[in-house]
C-alpha positions as CSV (number, residue, x, y, z in Angstrom):
1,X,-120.8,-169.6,26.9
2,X,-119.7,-173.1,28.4
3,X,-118.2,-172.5,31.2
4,X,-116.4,-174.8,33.6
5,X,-115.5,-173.9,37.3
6,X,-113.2,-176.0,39.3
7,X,-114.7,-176.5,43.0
8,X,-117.8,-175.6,41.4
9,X,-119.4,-177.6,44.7
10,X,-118.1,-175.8,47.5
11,X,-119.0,-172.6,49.2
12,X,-118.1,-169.8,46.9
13,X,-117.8,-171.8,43.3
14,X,-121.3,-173.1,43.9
15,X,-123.0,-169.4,44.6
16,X,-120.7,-168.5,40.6
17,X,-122.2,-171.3,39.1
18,X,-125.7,-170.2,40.2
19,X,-125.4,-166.9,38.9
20,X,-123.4,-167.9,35.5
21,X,-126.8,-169.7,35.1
22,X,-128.9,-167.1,35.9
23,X,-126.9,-165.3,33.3
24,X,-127.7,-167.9,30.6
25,X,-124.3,-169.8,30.4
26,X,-123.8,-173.8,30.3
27,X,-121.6,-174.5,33.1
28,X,-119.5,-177.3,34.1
29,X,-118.5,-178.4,37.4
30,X,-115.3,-180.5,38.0
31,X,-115.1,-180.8,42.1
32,X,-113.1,-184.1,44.4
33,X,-116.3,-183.4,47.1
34,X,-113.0,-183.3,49.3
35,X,-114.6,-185.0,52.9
36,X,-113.1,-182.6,55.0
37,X,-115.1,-180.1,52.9
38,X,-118.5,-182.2,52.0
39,X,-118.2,-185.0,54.7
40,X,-117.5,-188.5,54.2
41,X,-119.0,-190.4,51.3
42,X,-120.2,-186.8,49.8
43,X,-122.1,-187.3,47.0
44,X,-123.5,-184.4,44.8
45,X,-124.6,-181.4,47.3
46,X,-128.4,-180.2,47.5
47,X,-126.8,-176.5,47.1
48,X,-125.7,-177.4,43.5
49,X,-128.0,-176.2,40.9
50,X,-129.8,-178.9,39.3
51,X,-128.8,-177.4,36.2
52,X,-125.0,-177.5,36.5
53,X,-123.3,-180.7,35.2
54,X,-120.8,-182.2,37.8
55,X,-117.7,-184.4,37.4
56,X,-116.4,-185.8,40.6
57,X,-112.8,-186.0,39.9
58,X,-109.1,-184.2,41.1
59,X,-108.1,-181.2,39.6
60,X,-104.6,-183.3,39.3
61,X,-105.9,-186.0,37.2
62,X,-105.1,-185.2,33.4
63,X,-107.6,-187.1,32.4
64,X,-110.5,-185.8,34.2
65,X,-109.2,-181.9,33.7
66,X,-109.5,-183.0,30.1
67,X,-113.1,-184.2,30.1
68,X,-113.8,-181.0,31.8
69,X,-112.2,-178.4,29.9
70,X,-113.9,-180.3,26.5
71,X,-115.8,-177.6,24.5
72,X,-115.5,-174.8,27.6
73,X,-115.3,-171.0,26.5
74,X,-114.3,-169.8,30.0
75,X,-112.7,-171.3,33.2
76,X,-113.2,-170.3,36.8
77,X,-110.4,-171.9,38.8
78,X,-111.8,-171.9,42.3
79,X,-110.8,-175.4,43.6
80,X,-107.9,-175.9,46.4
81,X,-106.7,-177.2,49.4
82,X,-108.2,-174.3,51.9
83,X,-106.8,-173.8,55.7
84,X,-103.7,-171.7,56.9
85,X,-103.1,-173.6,60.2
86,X,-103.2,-177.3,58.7
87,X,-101.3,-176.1,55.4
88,X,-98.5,-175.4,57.9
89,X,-97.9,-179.3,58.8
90,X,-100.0,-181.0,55.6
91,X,-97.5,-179.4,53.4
92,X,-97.1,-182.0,50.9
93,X,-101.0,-182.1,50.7
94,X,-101.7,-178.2,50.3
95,X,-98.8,-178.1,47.3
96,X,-99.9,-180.8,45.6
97,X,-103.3,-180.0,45.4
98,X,-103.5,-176.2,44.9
99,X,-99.9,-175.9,42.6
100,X,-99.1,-179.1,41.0
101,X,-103.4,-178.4,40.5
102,X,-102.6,-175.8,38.8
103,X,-100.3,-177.0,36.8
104,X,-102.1,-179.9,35.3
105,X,-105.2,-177.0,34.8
106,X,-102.7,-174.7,32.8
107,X,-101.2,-177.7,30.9
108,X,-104.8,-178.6,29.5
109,X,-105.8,-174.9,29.3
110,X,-103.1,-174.4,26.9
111,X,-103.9,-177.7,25.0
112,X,-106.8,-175.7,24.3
113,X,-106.1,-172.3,24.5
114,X,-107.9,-171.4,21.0
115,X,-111.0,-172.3,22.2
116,X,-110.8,-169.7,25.9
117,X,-112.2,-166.9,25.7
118,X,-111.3,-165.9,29.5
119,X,-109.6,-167.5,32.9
120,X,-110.5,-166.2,36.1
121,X,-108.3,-167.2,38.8
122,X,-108.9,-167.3,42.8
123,X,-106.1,-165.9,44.6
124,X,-105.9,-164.7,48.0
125,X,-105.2,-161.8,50.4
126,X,-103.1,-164.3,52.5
127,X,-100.5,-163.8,49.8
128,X,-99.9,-160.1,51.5
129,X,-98.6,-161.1,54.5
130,X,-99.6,-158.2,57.4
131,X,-101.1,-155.6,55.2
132,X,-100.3,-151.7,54.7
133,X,-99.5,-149.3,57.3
134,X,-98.5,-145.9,57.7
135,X,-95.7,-144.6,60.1
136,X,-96.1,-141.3,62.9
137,X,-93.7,-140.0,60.3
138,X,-96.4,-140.6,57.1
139,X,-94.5,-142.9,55.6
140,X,-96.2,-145.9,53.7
141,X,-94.6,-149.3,55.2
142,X,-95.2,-152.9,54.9
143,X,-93.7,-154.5,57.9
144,X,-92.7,-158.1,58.1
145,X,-94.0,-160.4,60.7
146,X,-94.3,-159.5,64.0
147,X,-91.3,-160.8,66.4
148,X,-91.6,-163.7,68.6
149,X,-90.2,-161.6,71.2
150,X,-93.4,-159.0,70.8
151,X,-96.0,-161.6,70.6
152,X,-94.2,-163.5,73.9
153,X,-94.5,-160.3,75.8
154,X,-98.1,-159.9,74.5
155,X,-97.4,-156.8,72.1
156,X,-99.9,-157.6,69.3
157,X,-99.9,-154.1,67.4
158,X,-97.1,-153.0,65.3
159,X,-94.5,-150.6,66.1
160,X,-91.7,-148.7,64.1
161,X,-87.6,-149.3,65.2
162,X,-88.7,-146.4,67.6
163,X,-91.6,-148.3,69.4
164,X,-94.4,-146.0,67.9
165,X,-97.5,-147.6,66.9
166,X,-97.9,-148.0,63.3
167,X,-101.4,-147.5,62.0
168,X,-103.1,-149.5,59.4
169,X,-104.2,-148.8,56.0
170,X,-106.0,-150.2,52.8
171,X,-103.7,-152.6,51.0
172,X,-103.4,-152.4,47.4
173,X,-102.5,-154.4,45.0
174,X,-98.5,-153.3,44.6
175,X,-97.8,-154.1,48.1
176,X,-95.0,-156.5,47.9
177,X,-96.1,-159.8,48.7
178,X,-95.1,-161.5,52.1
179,X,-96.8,-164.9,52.0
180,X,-96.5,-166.4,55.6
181,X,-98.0,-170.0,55.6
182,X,-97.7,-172.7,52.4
183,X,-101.1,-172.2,51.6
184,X,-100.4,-168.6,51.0
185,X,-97.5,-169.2,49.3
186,X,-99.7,-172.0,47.1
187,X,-102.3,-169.5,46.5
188,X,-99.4,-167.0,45.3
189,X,-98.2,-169.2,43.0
190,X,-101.8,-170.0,41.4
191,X,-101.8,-166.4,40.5
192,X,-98.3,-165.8,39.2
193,X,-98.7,-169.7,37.5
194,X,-101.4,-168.2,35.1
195,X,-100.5,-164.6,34.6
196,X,-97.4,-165.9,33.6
197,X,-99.1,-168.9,31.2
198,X,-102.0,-166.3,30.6
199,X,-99.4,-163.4,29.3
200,X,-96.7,-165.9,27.2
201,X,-99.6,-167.6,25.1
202,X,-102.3,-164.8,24.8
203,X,-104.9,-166.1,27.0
204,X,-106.8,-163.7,29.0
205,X,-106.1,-164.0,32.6
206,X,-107.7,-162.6,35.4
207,X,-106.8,-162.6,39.0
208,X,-108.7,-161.8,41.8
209,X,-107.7,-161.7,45.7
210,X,-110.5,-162.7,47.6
211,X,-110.5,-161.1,51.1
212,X,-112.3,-162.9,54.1
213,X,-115.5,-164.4,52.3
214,X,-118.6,-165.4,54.6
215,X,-122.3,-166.4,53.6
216,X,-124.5,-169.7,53.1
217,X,-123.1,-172.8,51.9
218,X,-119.3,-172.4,54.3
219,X,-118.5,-176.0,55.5
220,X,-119.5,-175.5,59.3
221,X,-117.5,-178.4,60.1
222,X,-114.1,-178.0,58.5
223,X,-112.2,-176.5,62.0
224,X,-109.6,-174.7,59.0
225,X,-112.5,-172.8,57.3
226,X,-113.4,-168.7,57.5
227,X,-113.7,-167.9,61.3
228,X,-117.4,-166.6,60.5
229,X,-117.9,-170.7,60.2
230,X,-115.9,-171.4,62.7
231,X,-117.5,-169.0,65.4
232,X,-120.4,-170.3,63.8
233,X,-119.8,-174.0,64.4
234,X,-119.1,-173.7,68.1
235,X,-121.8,-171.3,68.8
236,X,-124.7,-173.9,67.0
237,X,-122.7,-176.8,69.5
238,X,-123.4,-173.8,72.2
239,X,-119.9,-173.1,72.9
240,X,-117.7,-169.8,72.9
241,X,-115.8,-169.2,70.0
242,X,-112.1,-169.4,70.8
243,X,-110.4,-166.1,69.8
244,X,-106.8,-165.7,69.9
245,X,-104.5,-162.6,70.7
246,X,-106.2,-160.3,72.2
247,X,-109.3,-160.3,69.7
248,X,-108.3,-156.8,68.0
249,X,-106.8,-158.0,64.8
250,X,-108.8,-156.6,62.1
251,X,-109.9,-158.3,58.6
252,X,-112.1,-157.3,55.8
253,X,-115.4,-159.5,55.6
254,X,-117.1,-159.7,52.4
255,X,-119.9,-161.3,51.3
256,X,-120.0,-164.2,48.6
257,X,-122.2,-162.7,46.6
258,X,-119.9,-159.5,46.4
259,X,-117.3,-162.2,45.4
260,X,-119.5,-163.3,42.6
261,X,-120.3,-159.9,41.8
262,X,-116.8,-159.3,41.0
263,X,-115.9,-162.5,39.1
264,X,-118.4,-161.6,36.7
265,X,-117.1,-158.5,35.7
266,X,-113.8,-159.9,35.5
267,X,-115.6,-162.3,33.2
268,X,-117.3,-159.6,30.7
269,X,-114.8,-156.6,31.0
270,X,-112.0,-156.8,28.6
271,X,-110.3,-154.1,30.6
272,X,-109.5,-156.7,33.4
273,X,-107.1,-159.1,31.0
274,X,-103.5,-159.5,32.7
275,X,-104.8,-157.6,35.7
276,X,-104.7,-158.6,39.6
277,X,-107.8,-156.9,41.5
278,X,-108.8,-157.1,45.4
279,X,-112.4,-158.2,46.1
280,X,-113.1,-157.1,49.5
281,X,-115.4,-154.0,51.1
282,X,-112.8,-151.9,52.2
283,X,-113.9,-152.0,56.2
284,X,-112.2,-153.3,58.8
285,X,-113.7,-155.6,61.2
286,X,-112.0,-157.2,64.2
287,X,-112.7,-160.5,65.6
288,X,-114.3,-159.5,68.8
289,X,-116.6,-158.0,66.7
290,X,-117.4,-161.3,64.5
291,X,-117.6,-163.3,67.6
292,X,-120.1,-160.5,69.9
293,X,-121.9,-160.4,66.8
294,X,-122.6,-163.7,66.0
295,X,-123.2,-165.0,69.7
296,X,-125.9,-162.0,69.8
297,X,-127.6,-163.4,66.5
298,X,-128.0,-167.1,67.8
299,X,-128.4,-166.1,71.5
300,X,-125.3,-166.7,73.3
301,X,-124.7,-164.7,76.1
302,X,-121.3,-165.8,77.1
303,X,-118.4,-164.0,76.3
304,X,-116.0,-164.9,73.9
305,X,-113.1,-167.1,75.1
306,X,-110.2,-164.8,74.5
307,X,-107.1,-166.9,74.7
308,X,-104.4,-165.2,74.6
309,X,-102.5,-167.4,72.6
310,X,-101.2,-166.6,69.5
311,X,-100.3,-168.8,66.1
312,X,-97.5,-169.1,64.4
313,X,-97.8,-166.6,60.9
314,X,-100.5,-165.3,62.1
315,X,-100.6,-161.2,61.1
316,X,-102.4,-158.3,62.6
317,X,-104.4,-156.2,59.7
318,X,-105.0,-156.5,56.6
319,X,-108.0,-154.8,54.6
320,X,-108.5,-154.2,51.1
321,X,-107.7,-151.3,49.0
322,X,-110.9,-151.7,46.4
323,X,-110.0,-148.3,44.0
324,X,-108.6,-150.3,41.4
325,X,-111.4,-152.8,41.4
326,X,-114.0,-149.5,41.7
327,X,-112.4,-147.7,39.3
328,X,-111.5,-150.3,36.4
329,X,-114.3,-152.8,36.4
330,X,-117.2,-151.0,38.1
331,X,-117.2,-153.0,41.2
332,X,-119.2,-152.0,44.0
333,X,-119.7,-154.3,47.4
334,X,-123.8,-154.2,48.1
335,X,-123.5,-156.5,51.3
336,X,-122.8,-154.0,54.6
337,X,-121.6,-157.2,56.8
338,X,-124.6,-156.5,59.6
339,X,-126.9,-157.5,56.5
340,X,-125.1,-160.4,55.9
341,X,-125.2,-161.7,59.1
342,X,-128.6,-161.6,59.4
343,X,-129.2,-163.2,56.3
344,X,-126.2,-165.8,57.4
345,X,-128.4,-166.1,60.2
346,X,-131.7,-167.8,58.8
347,X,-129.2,-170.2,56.7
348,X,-127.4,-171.1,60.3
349,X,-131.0,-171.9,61.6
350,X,-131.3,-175.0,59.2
351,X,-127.8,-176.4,59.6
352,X,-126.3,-178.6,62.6
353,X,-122.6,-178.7,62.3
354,X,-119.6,-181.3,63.9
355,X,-117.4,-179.2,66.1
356,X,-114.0,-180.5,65.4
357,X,-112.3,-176.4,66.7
358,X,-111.3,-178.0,69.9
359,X,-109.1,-181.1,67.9
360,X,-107.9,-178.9,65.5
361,X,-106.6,-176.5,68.0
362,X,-104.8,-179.6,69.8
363,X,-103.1,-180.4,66.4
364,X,-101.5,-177.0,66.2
365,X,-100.5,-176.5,69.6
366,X,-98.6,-180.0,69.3
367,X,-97.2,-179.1,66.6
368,X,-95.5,-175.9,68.5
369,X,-98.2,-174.2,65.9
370,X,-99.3,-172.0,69.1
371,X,-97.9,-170.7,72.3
């Protein structure tokens, strides 16, 4: 097939389009080379296959989301504004580019609509808000955000109206959704924006929520990227990572090609049409554990800088339920994270990166962001 994928230069759409080309499909790559994300006067990265035709052009420009989708079979639509603390005061910026995006994608993708043969959308687990838990009692809750009153006093877990401790699950998929910063909220409406287009006009329509993605390729010098490149960042510059609360929250890391893995099937599996799938690995990780791993892998020996502080939406857990993903599509993640640290490791090796952490943490906290 022809295939185009939006963002097709970054981290994860340019690891897709190697592997749609290992698979024998023409793709297409329509990608802004956004500075914050390429650096200043990017041109066309030395990560993207020579193979993979790029136009440089906004995913809000009609007329450029035209030339790309000419003569596509498929679309990945991985492009977006990417960072939960600087969504939170570029809020203009993060909705205009990820859903009025969107919109001018879906307006051309149903221009065309006779010619798709499948749409694979990027959502994200942000859109959850904290994830599952389960009660003393056994019951299954999904608890709003924490109060400011708890987090002033330092009280980073989550408790139940009786202060008991509630304990953390897998989330699935039919958790109700409790997005807590605009780019959450953005990336929920990419994926209700084409379910909704997908179901009313027949297009096939897949969403999948990525969970916390790491690997080659992450832009080591965006300070609103993955905290695998950010910890990675300040330790190159020989500086301990910054870790806020009390470093105990727990995510689920997965690796990029596990990402890829999964947009594939969703690709090649009619079974996935109109469906919404987690792509994640089902362990949790906290982020002491990211950081003490990472400092021991480029030879740090100071500790982390454990701050304390804590930001404003920020949630506790959240991990990934992967049965339906498992059981539907096949899906299984290969990359055990200590693997893909060490192989993130001989790719950190190569790369210098600008350590703009310390300004972007300013920006927040003067913007009442953190206490």
């Amino acid at each position: 097939m022809r295939i185009l994928v939006t963002g097709g230069a970054g981290f994860i759409g340019s690891h897709l389009v190697d592997a749609l080309l290992a698979a024998g499909h023409r793709v297409r790559v329509l990608d802004s080379l956004d500075p914050q994300v390429h650096g200043a006067g990017a041109k066309r990265p030395a990560h993207l296959h020579p193979k993979a035709e790029l136009l440089v052009g906004d995913v809000r420009d009609r007329k450029a989301v035209a030339r790309a989708l000419d003569g596509v079979e498929a679309v990945f639509h991985e492009a977006a504004a990417v960072g939960v603390g600087q969504s939170m005061y570029q809020i203009e910026h993060y909705v205009s580019v990820n859903a009025v995006g969107a919109a001018v994608l879906l307006e051309g993708i149903v221009e065309r609509r006779a010619q798709l043969r499948k749409v694979v959308v990027a959502s994200s687990m942000s859109i959850y808000g904290e994830g599952a838990y389960r009660a003393p009692d056994g019951r299954l809750v999904h608890p709003p955000l924490r109060s400011e009153g708890h987090l002033a006093a330092r009280r980073f877990e989550l408790h139940d109206d009786a202060g008991r401790e509630l304990a953390p699950l897998g989330t699935p998929e039919d958790k109700p959704l409790q997005p807590t910063s605009i780019y959450a909220i953005t990336k929920r409406d990419h994926e209700e924006m084409f379910l909704a287009i997908g179901a009313a006009y027949g297009i096939p329509v897949v969403a999948l929520r990525y969970f916390n993605v790491y690997g080659p390729r992450q832009a080591l010098s965006n300070p609103y990227t993955g905290v695998v490149a950010i910890f990675s960042s300040r330790l190159l510059n020989r500086k301990a990572p910054p870790v806020y609360e009390d470093g105990r929250q727990t995510r689920d890391f997965v690796h990029v090609s596990d990402i890829v893995q999964a947009n594939l099937l969703a690709l090649e599996q009619e079974t996935a049409n109109g469906r919404v799938y987690n792509v994640g690995t089902g362990r949790a990780t906290s982020v002491l554990e990211v950081a003490g791993a990472l400092a021991e892998l480029l030879d740090f020996g100071d500790p982390p800088e454990v701050l304390g502080q804590y930001r404003a939406g920020d949630i506790r857990h959240c991990v990934a339920d992967i049965s339906r993903i498992e059981r539907e599509l096949g899906y299984r993640p290969r990359v055990a994270f200590d693997d893909g640290l060490r192989e993130l490791l001989a790719w950190l090796r190569t790369q210098s990166a600008d350590d703009g952490v310390d300004a972007a943490s300013r920006e927040l906290a003067a913007r009442g962001l953190t206490r």
